[in-house]
BATI-688649 format. One record per atom (N, C-alpha, C): atom name; residue number from 1; x, y, z. Coordinates in steps of 0.2 Angstrom, whole numbers, plus 5000, padded with zeros to 4 digits. Layout:
<recs>
<rec atom="CA" nr="NUM" px="X" py="Y" pz="Z"/>
...
</recs>
This chain:
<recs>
<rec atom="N" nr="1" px="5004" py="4994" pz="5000"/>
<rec atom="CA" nr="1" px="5000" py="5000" pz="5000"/>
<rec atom="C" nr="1" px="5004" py="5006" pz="5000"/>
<rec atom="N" nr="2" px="5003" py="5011" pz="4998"/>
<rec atom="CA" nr="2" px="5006" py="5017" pz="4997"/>
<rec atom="C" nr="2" px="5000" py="5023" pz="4996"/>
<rec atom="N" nr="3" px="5001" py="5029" pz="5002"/>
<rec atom="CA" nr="3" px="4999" py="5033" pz="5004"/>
<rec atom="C" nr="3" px="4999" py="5039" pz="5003"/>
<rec atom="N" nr="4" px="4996" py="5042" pz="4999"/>
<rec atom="CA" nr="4" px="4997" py="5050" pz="4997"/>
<rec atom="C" nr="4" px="4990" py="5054" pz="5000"/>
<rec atom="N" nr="5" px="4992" py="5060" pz="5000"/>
<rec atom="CA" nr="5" px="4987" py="5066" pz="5001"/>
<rec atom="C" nr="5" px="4986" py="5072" pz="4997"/>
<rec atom="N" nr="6" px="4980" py="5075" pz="4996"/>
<rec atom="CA" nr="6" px="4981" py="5080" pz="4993"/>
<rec atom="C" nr="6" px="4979" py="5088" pz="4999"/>
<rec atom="N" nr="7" px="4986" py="5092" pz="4997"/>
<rec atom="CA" nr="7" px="4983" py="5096" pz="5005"/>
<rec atom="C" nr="7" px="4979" py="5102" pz="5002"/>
<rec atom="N" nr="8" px="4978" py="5102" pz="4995"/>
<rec atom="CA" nr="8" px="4972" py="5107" pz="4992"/>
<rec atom="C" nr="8" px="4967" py="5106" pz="4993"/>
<rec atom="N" nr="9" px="4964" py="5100" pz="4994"/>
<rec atom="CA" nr="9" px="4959" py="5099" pz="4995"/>
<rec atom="C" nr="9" px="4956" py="5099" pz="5001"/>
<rec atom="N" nr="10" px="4960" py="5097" pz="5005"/>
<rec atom="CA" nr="10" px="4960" py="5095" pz="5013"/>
<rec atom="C" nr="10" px="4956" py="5100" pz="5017"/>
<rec atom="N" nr="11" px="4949" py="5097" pz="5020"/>
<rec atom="CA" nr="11" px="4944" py="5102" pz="5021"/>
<rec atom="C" nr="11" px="4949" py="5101" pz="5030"/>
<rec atom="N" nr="12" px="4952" py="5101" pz="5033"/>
<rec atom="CA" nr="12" px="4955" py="5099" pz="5037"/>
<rec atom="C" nr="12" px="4952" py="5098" pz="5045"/>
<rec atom="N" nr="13" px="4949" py="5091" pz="5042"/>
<rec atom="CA" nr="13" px="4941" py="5088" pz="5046"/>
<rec atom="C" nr="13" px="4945" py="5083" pz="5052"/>
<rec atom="N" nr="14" px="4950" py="5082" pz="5050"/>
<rec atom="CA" nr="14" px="4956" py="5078" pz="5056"/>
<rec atom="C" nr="14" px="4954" py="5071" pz="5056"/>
<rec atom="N" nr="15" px="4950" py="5068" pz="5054"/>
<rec atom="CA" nr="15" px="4947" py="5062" pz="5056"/>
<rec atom="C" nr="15" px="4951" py="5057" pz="5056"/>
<rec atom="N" nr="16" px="4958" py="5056" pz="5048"/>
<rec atom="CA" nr="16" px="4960" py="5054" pz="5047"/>
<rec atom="C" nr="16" px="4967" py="5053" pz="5055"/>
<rec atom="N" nr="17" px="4967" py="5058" pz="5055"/>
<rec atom="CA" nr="17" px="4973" py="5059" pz="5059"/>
<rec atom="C" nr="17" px="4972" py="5057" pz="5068"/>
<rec atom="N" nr="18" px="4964" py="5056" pz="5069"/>
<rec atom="CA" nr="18" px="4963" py="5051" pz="5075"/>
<rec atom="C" nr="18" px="4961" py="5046" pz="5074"/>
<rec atom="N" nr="19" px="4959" py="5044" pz="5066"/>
<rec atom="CA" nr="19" px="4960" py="5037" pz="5065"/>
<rec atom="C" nr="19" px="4966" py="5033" pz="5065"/>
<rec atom="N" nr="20" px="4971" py="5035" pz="5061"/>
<rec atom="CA" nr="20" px="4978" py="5032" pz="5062"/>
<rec atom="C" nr="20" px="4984" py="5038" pz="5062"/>
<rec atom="N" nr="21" px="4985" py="5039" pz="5069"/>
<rec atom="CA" nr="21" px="4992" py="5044" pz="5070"/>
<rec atom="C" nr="21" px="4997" py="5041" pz="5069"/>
<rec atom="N" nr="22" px="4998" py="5032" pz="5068"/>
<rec atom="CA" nr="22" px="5003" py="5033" pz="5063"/>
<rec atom="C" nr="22" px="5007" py="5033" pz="5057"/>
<rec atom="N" nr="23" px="4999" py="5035" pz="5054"/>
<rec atom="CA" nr="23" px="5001" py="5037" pz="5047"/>
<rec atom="C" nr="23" px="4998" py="5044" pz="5045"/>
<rec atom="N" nr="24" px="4995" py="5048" pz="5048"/>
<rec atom="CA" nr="24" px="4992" py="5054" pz="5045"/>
<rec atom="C" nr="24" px="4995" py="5059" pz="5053"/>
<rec atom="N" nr="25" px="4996" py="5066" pz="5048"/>
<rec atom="CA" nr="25" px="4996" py="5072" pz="5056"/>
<rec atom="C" nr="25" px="4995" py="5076" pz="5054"/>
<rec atom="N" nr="26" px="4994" py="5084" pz="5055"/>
<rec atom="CA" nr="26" px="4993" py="5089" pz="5054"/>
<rec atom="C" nr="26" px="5000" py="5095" pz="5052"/>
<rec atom="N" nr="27" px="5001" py="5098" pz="5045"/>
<rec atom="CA" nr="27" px="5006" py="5104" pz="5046"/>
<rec atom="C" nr="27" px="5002" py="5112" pz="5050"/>
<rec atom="N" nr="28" px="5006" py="5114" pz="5051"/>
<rec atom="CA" nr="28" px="5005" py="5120" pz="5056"/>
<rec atom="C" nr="28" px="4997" py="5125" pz="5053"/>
<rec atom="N" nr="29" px="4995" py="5124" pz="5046"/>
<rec atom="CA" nr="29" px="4989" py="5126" pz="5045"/>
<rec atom="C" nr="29" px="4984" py="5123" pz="5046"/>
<rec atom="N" nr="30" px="4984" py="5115" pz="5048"/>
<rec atom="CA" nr="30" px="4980" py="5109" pz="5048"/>
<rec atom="C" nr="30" px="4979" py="5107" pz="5044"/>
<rec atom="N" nr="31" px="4983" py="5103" pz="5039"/>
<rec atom="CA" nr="31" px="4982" py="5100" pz="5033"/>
<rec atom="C" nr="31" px="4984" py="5094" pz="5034"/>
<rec atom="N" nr="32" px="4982" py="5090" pz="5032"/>
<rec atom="CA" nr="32" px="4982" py="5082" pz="5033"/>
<rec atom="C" nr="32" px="4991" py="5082" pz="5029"/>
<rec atom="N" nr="33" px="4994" py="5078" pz="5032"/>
<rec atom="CA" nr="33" px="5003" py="5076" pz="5032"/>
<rec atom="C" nr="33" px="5003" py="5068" pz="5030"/>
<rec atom="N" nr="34" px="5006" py="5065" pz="5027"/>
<rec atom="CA" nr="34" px="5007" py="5057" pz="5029"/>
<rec atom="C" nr="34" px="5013" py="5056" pz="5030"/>
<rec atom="N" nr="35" px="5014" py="5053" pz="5038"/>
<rec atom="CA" nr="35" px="5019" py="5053" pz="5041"/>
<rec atom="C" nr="35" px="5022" py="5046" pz="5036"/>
<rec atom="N" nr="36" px="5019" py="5043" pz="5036"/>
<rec atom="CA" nr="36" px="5021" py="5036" pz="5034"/>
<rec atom="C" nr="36" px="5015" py="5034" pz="5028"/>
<rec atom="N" nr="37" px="5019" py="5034" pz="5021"/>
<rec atom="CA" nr="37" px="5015" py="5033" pz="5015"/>
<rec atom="C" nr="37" px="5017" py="5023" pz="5013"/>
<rec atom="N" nr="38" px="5019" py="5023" pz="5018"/>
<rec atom="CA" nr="38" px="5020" py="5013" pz="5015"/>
<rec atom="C" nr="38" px="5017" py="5010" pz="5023"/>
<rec atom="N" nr="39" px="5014" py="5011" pz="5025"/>
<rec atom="CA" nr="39" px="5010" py="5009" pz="5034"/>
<rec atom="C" nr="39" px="5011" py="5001" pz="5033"/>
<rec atom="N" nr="40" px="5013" py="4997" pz="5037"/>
<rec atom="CA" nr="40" px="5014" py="4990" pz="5041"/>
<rec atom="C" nr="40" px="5004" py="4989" pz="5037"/>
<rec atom="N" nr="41" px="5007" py="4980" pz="5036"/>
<rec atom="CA" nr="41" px="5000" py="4977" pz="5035"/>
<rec atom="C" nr="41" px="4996" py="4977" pz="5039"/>
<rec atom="N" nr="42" px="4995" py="4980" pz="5045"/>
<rec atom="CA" nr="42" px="4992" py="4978" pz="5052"/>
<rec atom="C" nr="42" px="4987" py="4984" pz="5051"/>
<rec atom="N" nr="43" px="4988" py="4991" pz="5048"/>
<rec atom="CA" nr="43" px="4984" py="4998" pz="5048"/>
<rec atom="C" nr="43" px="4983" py="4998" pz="5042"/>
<rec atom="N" nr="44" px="4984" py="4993" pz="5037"/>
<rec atom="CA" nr="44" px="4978" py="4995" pz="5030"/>
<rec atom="C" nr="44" px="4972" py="4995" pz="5028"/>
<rec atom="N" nr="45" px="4967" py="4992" pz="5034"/>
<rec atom="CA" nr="45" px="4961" py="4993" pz="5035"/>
<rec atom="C" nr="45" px="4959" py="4999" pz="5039"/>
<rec atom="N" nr="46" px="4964" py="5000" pz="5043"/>
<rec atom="CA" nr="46" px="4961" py="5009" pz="5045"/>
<rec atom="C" nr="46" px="4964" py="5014" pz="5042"/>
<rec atom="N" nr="47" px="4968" py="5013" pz="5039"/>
<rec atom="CA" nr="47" px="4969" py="5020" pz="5033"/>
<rec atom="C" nr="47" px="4965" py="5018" pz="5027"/>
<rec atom="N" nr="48" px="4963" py="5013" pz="5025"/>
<rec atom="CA" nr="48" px="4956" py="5013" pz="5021"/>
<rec atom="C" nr="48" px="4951" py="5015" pz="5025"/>
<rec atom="N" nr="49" px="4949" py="5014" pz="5029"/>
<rec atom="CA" nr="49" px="4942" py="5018" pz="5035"/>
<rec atom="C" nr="49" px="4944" py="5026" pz="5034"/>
<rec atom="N" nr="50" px="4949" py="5027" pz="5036"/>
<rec atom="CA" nr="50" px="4952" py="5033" pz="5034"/>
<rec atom="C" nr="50" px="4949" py="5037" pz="5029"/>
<rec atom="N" nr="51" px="4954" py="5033" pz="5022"/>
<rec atom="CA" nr="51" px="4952" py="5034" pz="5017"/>
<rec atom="C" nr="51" px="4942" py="5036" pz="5014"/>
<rec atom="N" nr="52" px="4942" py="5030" pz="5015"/>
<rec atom="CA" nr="52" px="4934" py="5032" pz="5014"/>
<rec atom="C" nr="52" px="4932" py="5038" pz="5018"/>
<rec atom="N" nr="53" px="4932" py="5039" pz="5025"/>
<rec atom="CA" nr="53" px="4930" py="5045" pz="5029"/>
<rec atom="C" nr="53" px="4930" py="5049" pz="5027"/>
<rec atom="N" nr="54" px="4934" py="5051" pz="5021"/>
<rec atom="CA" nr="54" px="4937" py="5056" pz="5020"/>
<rec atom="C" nr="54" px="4932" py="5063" pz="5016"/>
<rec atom="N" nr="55" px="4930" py="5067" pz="5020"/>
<rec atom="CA" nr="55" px="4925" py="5072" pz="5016"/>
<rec atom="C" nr="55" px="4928" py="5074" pz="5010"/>
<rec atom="N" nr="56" px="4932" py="5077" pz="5009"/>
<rec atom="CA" nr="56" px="4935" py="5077" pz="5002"/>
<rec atom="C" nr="56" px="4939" py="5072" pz="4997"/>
<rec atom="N" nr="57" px="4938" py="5068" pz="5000"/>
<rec atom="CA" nr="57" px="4943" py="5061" pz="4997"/>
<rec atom="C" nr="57" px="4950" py="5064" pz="4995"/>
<rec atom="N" nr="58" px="4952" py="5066" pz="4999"/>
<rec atom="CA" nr="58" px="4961" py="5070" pz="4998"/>
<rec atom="C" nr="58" px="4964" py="5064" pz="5001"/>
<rec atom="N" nr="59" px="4965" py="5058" pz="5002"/>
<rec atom="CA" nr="59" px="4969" py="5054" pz="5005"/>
<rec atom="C" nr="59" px="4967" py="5048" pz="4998"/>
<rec atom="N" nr="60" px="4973" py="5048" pz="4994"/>
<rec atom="CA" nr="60" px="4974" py="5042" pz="4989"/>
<rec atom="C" nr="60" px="4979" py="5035" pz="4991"/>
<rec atom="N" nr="61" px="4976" py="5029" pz="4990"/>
<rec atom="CA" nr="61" px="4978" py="5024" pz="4992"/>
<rec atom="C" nr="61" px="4980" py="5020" pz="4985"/>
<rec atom="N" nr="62" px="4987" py="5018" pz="4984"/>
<rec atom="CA" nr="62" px="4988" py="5013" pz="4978"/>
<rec atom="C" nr="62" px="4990" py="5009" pz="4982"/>
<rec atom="N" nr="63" px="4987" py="5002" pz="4979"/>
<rec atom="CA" nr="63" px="4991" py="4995" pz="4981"/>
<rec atom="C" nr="63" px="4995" py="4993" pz="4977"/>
<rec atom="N" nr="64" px="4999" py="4990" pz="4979"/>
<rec atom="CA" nr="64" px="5009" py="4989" pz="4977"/>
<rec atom="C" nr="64" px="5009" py="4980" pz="4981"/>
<rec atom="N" nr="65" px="5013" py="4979" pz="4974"/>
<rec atom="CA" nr="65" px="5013" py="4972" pz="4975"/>
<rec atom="C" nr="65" px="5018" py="4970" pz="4982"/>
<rec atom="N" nr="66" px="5019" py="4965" pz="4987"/>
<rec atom="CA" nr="66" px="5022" py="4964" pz="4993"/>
<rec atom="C" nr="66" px="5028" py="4961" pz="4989"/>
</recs>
């Protein structure tokens, strides 16, 4: 998996960011960050929750072969 964002879009709803701190944070305007764009197999169902959540869908998910 591999984790991008878009921070134009980013209505900066945090949701992501209480969903998994260890892959999303906030820069100083509040714009969604991805601390970690390749997350351990054990959080790719919550950064897909994440993902879906997402009122602006600014959070993109490609999967990549293991």
């Amino acid at each position: 998996m591999h984790v991008s964002a878009t921070k134009d879009t980013c209505a900066v709803a945090s949701l992501c960011v209480y969903g998994v701190p260890e892959v999303f944070d906030q820069d100083e305007d509040g714009l969604v960050e991805v601390l970690d764009p390749n997350p351990s197999g054990e959080l790719h169902d919550a950064v897909r929750h994440a993902a879906r959540g997402c009122p602006t869908r600014s959070i993109h998910i490609r999967d990549v072969p293991a």
